[in-house]
Gaussian input, Z-matrix of N, CA and C with variables (Angstrom, degrees):
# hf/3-21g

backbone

0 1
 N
 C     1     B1
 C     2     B2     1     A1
 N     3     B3     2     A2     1     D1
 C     4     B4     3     A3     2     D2
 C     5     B5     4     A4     3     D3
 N     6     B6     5     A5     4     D4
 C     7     B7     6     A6     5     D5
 C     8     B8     7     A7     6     D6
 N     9     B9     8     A8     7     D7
 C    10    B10     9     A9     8     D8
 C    11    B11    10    A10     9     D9
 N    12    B12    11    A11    10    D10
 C    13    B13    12    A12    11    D11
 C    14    B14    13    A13    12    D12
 N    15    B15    14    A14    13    D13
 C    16    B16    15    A15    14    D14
 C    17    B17    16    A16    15    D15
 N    18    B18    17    A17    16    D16
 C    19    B19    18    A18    17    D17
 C    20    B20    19    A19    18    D18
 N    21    B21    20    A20    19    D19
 C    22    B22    21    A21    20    D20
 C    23    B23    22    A22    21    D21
 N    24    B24    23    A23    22    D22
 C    25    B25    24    A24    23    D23
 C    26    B26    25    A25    24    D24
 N    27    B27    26    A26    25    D25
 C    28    B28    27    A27    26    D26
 C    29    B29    28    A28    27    D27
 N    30    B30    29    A29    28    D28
 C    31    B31    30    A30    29    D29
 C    32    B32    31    A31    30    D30
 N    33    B33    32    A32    31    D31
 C    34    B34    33    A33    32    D32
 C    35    B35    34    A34    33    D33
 N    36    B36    35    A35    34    D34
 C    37    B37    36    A36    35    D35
 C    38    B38    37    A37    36    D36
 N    39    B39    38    A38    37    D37
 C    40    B40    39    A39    38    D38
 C    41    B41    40    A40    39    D39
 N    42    B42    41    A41    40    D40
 C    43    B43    42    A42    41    D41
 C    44    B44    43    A43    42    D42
 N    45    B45    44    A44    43    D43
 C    46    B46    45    A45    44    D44
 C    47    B47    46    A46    45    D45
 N    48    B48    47    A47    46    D46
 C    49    B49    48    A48    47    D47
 C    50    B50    49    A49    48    D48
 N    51    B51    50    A50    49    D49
 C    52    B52    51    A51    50    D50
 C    53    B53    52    A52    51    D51
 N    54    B54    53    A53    52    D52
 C    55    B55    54    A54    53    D53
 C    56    B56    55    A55    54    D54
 N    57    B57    56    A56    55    D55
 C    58    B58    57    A57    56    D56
 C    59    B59    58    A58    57    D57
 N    60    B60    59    A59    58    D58
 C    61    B61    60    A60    59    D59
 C    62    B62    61    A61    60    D60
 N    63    B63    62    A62    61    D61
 C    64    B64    63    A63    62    D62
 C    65    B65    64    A64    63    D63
 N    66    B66    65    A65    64    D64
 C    67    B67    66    A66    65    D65
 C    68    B68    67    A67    66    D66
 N    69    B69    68    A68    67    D67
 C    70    B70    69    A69    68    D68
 C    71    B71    70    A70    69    D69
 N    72    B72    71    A71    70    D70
 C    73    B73    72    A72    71    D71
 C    74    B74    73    A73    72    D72
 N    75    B75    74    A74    73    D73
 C    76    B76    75    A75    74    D74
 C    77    B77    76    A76    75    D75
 N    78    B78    77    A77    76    D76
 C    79    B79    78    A78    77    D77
 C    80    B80    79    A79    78    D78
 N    81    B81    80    A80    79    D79
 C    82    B82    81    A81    80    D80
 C    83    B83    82    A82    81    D81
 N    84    B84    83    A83    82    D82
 C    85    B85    84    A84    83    D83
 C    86    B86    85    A85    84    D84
 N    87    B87    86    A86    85    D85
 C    88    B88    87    A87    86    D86
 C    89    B89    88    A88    87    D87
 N    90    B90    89    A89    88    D88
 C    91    B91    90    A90    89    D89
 C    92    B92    91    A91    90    D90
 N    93    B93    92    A92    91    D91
 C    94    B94    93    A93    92    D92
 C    95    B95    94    A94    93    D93
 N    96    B96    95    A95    94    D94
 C    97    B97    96    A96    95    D95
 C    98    B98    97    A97    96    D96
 N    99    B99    98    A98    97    D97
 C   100   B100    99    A99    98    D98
 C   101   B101   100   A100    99    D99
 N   102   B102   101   A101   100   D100
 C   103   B103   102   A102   101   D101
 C   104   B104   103   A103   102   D102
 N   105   B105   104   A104   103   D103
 C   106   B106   105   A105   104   D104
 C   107   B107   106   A106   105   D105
 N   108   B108   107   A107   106   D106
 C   109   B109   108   A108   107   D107
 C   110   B110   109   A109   108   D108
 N   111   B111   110   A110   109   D109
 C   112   B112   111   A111   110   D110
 C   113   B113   112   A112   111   D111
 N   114   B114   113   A113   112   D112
 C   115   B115   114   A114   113   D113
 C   116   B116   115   A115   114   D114
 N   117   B117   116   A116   115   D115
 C   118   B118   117   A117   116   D116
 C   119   B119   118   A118   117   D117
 N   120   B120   119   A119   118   D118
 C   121   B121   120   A120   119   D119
 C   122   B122   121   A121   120   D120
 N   123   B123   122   A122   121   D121
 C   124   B124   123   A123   122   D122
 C   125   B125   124   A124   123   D123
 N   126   B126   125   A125   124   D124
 C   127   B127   126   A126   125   D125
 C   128   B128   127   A127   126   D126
 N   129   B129   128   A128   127   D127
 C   130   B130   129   A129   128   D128
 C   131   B131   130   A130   129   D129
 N   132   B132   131   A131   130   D130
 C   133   B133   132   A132   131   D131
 C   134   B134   133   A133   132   D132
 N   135   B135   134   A134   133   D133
 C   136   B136   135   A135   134   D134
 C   137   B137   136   A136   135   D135
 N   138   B138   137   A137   136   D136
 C   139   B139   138   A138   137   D137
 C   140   B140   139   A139   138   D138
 N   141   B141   140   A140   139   D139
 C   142   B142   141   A141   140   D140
 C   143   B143   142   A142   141   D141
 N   144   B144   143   A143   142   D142
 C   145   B145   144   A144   143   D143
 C   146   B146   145   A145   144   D144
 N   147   B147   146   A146   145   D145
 C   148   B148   147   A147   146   D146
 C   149   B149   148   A148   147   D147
 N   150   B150   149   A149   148   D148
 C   151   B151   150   A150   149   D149
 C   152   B152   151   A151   150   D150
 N   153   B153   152   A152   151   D151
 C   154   B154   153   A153   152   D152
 C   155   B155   154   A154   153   D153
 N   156   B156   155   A155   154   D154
 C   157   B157   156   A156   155   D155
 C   158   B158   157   A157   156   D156
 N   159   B159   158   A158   157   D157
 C   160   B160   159   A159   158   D158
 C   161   B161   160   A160   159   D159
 N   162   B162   161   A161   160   D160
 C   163   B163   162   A162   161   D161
 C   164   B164   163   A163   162   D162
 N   165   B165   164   A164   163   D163
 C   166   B166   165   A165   164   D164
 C   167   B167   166   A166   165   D165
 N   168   B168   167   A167   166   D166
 C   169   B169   168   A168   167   D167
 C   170   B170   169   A169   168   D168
 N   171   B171   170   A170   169   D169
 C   172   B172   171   A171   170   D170
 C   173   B173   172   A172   171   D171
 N   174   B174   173   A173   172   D172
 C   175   B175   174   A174   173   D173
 C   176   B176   175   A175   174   D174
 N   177   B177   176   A176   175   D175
 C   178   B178   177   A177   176   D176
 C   179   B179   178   A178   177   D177
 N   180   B180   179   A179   178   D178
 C   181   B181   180   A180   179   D179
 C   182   B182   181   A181   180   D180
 N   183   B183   182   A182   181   D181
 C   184   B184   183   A183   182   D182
 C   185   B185   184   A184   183   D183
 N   186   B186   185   A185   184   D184
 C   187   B187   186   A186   185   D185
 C   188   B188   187   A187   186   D186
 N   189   B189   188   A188   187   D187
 C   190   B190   189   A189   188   D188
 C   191   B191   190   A190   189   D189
 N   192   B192   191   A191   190   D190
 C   193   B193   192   A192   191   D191
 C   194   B194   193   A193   192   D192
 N   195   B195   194   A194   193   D193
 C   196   B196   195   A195   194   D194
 C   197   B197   196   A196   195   D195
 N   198   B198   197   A197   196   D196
 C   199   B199   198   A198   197   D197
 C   200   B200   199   A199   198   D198
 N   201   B201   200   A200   199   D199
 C   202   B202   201   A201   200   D200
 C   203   B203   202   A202   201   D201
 N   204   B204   203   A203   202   D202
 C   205   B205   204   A204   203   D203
 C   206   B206   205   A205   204   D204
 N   207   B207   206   A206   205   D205
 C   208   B208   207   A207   206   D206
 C   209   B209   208   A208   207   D207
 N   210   B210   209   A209   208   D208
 C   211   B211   210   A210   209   D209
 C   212   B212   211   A211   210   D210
 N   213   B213   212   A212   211   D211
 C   214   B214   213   A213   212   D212
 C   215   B215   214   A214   213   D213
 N   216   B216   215   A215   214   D214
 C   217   B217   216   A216   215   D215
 C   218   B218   217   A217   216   D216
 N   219   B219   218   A218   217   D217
 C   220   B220   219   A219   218   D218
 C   221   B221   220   A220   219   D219
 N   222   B222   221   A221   220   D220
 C   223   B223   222   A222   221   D221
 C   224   B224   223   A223   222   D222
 N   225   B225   224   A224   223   D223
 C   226   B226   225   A225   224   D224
 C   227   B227   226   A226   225   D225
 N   228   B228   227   A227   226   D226
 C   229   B229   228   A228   227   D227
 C   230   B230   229   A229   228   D228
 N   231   B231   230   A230   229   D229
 C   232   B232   231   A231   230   D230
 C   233   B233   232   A232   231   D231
 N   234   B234   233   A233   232   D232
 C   235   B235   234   A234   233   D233
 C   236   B236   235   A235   234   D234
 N   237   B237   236   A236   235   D235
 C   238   B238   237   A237   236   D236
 C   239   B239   238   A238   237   D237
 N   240   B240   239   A239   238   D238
 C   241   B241   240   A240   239   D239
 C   242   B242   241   A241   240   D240
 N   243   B243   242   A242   241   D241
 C   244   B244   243   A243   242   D242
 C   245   B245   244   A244   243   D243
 N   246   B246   245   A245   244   D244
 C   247   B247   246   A246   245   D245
 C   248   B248   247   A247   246   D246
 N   249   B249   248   A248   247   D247
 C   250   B250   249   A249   248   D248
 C   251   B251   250   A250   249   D249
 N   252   B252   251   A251   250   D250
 C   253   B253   252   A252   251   D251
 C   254   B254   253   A253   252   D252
 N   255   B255   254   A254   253   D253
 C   256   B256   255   A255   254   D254
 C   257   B257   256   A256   255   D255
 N   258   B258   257   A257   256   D256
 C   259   B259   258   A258   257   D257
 C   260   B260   259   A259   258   D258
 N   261   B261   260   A260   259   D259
 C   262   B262   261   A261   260   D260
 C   263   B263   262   A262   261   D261
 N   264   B264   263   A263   262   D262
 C   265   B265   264   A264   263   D263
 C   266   B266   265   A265   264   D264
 N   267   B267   266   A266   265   D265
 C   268   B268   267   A267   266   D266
 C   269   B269   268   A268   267   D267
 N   270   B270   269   A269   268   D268
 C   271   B271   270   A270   269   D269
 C   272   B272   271   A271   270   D270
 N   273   B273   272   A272   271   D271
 C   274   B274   273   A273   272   D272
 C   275   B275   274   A274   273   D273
 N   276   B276   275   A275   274   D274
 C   277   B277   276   A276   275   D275
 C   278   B278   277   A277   276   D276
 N   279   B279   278   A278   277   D277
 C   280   B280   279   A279   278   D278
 C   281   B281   280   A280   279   D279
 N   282   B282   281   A281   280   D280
 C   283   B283   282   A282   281   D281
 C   284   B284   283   A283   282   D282
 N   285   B285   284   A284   283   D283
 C   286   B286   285   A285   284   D284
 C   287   B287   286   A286   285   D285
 N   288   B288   287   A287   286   D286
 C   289   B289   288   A288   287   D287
 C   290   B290   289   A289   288   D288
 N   291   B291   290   A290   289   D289
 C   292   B292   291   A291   290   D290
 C   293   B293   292   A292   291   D291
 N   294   B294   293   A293   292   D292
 C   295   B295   294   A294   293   D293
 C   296   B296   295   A295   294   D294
 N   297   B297   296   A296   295   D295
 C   298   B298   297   A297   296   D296
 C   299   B299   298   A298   297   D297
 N   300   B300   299   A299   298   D298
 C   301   B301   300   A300   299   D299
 C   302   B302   301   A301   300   D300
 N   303   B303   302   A302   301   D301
 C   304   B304   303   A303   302   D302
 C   305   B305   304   A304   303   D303
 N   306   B306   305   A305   304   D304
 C   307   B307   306   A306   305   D305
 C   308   B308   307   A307   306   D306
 N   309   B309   308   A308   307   D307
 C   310   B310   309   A309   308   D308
 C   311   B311   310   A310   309   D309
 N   312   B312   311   A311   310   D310
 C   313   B313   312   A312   311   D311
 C   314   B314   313   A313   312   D312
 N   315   B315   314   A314   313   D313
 C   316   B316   315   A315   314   D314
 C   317   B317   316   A316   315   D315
 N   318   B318   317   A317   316   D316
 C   319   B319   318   A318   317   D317
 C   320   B320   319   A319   318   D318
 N   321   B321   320   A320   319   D319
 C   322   B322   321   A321   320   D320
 C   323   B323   322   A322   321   D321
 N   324   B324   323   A323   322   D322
 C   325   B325   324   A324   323   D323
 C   326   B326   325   A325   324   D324
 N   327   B327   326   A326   325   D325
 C   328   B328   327   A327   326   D326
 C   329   B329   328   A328   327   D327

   B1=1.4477
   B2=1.5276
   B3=1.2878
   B4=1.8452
   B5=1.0395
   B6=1.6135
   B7=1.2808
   B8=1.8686
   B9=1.6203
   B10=0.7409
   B11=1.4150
   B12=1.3384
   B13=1.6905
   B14=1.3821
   B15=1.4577
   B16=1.2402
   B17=1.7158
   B18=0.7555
   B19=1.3072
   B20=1.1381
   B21=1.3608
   B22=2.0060
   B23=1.4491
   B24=1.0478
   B25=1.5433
   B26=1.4904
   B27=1.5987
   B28=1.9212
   B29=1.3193
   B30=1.5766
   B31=1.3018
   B32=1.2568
   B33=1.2967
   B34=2.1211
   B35=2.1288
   B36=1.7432
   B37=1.4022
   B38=1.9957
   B39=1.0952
   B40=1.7132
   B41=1.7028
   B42=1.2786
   B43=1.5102
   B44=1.9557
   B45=1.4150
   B46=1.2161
   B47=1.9228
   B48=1.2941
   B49=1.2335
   B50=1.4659
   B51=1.4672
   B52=1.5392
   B53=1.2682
   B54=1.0294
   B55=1.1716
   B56=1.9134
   B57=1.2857
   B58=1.2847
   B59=1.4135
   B60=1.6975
   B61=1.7956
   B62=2.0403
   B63=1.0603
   B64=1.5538
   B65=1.4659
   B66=1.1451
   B67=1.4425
   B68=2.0124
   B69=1.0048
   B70=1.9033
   B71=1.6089
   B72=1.4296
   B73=1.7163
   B74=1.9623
   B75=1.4117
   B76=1.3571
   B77=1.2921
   B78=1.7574
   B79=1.5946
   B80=1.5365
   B81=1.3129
   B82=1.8246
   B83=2.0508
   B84=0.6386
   B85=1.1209
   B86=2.1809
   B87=1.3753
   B88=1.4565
   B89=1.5710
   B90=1.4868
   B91=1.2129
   B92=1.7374
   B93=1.3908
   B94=1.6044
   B95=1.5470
   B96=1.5939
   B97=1.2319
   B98=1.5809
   B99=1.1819
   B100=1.6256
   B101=1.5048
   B102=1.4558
   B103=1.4877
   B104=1.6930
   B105=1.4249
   B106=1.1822
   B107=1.3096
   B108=1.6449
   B109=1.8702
   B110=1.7640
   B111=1.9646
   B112=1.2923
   B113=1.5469
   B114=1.5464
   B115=1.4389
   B116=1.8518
   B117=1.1398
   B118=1.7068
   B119=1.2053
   B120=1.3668
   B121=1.6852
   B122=1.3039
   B123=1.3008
   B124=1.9596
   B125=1.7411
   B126=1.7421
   B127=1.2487
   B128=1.7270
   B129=0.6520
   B130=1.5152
   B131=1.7276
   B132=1.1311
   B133=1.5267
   B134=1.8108
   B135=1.1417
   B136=1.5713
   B137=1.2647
   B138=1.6833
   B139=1.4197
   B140=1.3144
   B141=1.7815
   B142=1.6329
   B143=2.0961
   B144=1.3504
   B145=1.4312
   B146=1.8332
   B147=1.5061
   B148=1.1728
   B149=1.8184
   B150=1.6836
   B151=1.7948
   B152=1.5364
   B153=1.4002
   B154=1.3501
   B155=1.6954
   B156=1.5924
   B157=1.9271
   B158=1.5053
   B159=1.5962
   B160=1.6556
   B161=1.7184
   B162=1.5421
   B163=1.2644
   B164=2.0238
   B165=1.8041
   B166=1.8550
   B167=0.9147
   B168=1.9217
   B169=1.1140
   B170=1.7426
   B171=1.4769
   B172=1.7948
   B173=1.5746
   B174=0.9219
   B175=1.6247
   B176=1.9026
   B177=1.3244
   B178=1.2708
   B179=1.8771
   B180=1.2875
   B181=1.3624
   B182=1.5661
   B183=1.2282
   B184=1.3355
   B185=1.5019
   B186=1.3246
   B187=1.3994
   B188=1.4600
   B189=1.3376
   B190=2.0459
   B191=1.1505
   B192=1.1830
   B193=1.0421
   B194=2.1583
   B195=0.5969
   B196=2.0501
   B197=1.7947
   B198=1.3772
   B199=1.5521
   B200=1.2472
   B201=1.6098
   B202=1.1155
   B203=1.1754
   B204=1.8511
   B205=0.8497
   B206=1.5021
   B207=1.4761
   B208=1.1377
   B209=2.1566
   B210=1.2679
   B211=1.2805
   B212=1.3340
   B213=1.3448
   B214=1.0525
   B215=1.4497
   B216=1.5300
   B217=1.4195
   B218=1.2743
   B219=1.2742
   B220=1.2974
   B221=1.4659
   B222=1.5417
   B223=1.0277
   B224=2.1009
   B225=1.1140
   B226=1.8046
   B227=1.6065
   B228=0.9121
   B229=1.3785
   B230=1.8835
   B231=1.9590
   B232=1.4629
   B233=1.6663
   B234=1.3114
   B235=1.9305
   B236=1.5577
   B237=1.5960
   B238=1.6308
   B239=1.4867
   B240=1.8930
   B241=1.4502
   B242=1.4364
   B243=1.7748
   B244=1.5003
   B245=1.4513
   B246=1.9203
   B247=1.1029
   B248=0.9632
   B249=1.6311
   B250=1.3964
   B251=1.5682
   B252=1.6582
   B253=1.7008
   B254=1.4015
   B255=1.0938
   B256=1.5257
   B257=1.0924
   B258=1.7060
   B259=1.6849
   B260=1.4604
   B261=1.4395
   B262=1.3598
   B263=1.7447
   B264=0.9932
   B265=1.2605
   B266=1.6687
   B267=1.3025
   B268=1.8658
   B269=1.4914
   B270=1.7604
   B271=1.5477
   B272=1.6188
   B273=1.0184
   B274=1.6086
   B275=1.2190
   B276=1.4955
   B277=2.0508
   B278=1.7709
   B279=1.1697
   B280=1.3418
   B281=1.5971
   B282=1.7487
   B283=1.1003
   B284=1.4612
   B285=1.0229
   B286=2.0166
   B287=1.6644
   B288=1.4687
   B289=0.8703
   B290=1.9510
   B291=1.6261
   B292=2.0968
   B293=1.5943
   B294=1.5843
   B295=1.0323
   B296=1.8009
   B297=1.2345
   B298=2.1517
   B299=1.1757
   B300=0.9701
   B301=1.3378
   B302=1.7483
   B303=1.2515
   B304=1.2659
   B305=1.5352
   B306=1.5029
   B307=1.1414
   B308=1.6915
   B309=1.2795
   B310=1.7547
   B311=1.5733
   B312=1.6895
   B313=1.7159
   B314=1.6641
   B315=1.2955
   B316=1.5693
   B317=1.3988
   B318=1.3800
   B319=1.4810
   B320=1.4506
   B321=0.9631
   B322=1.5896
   B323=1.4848
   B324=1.7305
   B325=1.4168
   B326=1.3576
   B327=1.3177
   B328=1.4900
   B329=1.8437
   A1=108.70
   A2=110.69
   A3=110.47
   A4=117.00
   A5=119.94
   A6=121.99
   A7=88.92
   A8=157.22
   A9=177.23
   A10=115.44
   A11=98.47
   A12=120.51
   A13=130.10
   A14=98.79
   A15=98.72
   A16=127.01
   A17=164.12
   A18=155.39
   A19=132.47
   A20=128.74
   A21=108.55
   A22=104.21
   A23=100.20
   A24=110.06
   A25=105.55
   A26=73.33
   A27=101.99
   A28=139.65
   A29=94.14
   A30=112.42
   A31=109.49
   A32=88.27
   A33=89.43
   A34=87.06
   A35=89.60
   A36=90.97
   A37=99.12
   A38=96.85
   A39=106.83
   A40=86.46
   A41=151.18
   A42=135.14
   A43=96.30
   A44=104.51
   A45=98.52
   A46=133.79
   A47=93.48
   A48=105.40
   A49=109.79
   A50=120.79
   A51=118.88
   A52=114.32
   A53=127.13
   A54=134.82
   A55=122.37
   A56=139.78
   A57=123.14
   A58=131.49
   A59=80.19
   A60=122.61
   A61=91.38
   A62=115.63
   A63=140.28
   A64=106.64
   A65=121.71
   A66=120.58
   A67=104.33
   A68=105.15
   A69=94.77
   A70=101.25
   A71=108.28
   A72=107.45
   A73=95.03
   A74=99.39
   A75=116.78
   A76=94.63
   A77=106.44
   A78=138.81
   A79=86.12
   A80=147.77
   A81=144.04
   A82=73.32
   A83=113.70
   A84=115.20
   A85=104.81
   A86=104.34
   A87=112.05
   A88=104.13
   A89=137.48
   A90=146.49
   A91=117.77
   A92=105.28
   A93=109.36
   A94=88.43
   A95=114.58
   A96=114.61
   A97=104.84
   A98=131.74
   A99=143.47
   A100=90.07
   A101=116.28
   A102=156.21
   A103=103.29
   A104=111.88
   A105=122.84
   A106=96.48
   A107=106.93
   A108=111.04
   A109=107.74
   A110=115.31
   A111=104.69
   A112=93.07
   A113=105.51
   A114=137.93
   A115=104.10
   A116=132.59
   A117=143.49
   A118=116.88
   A119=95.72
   A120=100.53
   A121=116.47
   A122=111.39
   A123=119.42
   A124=104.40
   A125=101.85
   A126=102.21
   A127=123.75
   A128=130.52
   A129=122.90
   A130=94.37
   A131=133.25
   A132=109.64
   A133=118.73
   A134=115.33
   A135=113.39
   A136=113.13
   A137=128.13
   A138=124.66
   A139=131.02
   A140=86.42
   A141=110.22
   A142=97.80
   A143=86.70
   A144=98.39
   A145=111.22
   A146=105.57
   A147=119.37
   A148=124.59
   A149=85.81
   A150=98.70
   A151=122.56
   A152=97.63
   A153=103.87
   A154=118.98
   A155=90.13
   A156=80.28
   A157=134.04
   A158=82.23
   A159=90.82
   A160=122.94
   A161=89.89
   A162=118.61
   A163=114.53
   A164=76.10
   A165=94.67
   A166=127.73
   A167=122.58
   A168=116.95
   A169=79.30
   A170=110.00
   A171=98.90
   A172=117.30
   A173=110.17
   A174=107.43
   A175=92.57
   A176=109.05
   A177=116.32
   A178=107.55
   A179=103.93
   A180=123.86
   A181=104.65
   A182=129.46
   A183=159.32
   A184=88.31
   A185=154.59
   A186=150.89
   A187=108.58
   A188=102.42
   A189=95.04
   A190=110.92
   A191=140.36
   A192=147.21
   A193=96.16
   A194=117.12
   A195=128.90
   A196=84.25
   A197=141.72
   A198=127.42
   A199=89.22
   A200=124.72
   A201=144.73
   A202=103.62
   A203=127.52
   A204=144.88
   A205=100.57
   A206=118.23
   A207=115.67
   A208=115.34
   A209=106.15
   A210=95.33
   A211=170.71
   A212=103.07
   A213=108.82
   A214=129.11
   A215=105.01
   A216=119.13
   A217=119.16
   A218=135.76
   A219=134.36
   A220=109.27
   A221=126.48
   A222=134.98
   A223=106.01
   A224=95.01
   A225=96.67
   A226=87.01
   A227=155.43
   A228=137.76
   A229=118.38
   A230=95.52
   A231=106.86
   A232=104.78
   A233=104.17
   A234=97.27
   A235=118.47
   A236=110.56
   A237=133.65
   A238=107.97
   A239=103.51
   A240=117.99
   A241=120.65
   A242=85.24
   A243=107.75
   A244=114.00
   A245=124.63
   A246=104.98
   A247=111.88
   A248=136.40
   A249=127.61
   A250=97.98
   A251=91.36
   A252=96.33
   A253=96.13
   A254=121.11
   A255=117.75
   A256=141.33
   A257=91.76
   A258=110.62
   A259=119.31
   A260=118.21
   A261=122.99
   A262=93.20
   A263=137.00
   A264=134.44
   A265=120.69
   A266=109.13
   A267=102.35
   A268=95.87
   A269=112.85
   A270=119.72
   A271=112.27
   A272=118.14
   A273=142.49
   A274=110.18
   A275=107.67
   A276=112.50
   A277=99.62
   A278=125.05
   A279=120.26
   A280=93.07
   A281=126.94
   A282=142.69
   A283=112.08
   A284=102.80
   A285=115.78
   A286=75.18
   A287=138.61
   A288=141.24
   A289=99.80
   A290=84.93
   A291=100.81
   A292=115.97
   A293=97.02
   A294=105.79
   A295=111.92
   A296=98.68
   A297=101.19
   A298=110.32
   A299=128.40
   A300=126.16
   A301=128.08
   A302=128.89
   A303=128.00
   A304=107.36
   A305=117.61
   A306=125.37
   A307=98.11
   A308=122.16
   A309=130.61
   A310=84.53
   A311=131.13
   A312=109.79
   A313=99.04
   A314=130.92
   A315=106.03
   A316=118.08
   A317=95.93
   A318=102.42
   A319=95.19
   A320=133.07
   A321=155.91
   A322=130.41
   A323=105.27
   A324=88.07
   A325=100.42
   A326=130.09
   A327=127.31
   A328=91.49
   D1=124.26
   D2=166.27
   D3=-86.89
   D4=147.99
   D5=-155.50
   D6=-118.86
   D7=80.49
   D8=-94.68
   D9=-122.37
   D10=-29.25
   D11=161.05
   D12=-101.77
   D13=38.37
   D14=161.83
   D15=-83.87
   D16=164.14
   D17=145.57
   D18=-120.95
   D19=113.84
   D20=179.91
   D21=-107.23
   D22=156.13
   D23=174.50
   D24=-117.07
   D25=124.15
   D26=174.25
   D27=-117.89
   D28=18.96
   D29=160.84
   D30=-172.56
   D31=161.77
   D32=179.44
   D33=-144.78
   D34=148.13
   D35=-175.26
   D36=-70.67
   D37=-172.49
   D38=-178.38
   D39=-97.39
   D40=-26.75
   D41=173.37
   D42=-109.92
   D43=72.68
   D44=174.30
   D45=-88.09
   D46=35.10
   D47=-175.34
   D48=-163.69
   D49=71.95
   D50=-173.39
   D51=-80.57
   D52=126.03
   D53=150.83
   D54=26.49
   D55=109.81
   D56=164.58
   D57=-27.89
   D58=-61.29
   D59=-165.83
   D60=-43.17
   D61=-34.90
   D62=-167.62
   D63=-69.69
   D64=-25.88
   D65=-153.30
   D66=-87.85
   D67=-2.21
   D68=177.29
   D69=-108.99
   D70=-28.38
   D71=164.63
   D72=-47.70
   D73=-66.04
   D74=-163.66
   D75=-17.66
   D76=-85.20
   D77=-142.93
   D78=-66.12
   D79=-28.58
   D80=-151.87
   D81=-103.45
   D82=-72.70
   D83=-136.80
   D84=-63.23
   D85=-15.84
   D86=-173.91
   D87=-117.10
   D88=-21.77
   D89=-152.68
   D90=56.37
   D91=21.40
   D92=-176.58
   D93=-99.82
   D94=128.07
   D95=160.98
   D96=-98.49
   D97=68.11
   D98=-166.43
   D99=-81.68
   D100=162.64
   D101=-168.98
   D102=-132.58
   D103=128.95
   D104=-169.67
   D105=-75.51
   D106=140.90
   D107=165.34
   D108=84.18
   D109=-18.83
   D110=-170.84
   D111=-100.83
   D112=155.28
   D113=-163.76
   D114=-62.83
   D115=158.03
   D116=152.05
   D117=-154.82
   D118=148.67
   D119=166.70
   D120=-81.89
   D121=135.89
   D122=-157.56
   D123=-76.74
   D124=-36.08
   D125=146.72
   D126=-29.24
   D127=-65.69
   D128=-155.34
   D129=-109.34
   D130=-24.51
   D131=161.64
   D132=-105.61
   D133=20.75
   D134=171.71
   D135=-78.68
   D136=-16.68
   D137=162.94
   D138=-62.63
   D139=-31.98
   D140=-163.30
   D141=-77.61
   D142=-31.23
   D143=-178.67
   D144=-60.48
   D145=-51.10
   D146=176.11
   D147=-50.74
   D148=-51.14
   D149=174.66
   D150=-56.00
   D151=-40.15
   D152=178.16
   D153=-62.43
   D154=-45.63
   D155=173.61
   D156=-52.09
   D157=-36.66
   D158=-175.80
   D159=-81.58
   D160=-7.49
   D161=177.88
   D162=-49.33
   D163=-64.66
   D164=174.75
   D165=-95.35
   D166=12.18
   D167=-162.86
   D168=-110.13
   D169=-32.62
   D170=178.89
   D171=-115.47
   D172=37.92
   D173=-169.49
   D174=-179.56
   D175=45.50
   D176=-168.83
   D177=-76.71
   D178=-47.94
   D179=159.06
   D180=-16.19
   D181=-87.34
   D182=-154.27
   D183=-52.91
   D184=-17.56
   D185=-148.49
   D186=-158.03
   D187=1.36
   D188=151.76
   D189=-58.15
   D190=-60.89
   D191=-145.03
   D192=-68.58
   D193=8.80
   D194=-172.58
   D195=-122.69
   D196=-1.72
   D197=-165.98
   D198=-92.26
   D199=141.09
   D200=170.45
   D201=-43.97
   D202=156.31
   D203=176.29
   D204=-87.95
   D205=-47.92
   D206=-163.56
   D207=-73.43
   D208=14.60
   D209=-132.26
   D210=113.48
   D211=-53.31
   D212=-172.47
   D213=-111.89
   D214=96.92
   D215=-154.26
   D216=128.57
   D217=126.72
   D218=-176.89
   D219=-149.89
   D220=161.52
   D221=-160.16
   D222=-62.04
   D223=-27.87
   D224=179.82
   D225=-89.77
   D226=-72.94
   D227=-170.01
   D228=-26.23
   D229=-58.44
   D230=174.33
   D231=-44.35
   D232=-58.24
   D233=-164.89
   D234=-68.71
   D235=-6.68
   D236=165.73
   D237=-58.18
   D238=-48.49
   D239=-176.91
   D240=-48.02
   D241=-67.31
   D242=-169.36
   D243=-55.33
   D244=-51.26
   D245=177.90
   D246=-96.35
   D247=67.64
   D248=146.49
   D249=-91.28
   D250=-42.72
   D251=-171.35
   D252=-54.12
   D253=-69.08
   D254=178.73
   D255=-3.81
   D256=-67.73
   D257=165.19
   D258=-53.95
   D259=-42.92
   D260=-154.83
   D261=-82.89
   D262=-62.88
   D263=144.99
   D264=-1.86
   D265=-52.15
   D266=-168.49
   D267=-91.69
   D268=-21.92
   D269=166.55
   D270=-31.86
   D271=-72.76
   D272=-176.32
   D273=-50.87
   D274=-56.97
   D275=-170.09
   D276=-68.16
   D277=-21.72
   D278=-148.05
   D279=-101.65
   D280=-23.41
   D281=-150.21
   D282=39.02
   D283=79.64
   D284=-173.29
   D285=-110.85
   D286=-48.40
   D287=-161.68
   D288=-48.94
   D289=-122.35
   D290=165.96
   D291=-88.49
   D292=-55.08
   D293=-176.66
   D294=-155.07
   D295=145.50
   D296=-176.87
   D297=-46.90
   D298=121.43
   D299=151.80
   D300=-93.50
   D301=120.88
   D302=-175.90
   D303=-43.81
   D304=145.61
   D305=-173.48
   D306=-67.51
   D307=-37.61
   D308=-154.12
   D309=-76.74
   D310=-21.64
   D311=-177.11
   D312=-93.62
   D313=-17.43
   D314=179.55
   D315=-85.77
   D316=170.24
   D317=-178.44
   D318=-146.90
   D319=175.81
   D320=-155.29
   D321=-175.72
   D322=110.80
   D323=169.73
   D324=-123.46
   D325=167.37
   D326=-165.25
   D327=-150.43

């Protein structure tokens, strides 16, 4: 019997735990309204992943206004976030890792 829910994790970004305070920059800044800890296909948010960087890296202005009150977190931190995930992501498809993995078998939750 296959068990279909299995999952391994084969990568984790190097900022694998950004910030909360981060998460409406996040969701404005990529159009992913994602849930912490829940699963996606990298397929369909690795663009969103992409947009967003370029989002704050050129139109950074436009998404102060999403910077924590408290601090903690700022627009160069967010684009620290995004392309770790990033990286660790093109890690896998590219097999820089062990070996390639097709984009249609990962999934990602962050």
């Amino acid at each position: 019997m296959h068990d279909t829910n299995i999952i391994a994790v084969i990568a984790e970004p190097d900022v694998n735990n950004p910030t909360y305070n981060l998460g409406e920059m996040f969701r404005a800044c990529t159009g992913w309204d994602y849930e912490q800890g829940k699963w996606y296909r990298v397929e369909e948010v690795l663009p969103l992943i992409e947009h967003g960087v370029h989002e704050l890296k050129f139109n950074g202005e436009a998404y102060k206004q999403y910077s924590p009150s408290n601090g903690w977190g700022t627009i160069n931190s967010a684009i620290l976030a995004l392309e770790s995930l990033e990286k660790s992501i093109q890690y896998q498809i590219t097999g820089e890792a062990w070996q390639a993995v097709p984009i249609e078998h990962l999934w990602v939750a962050w």
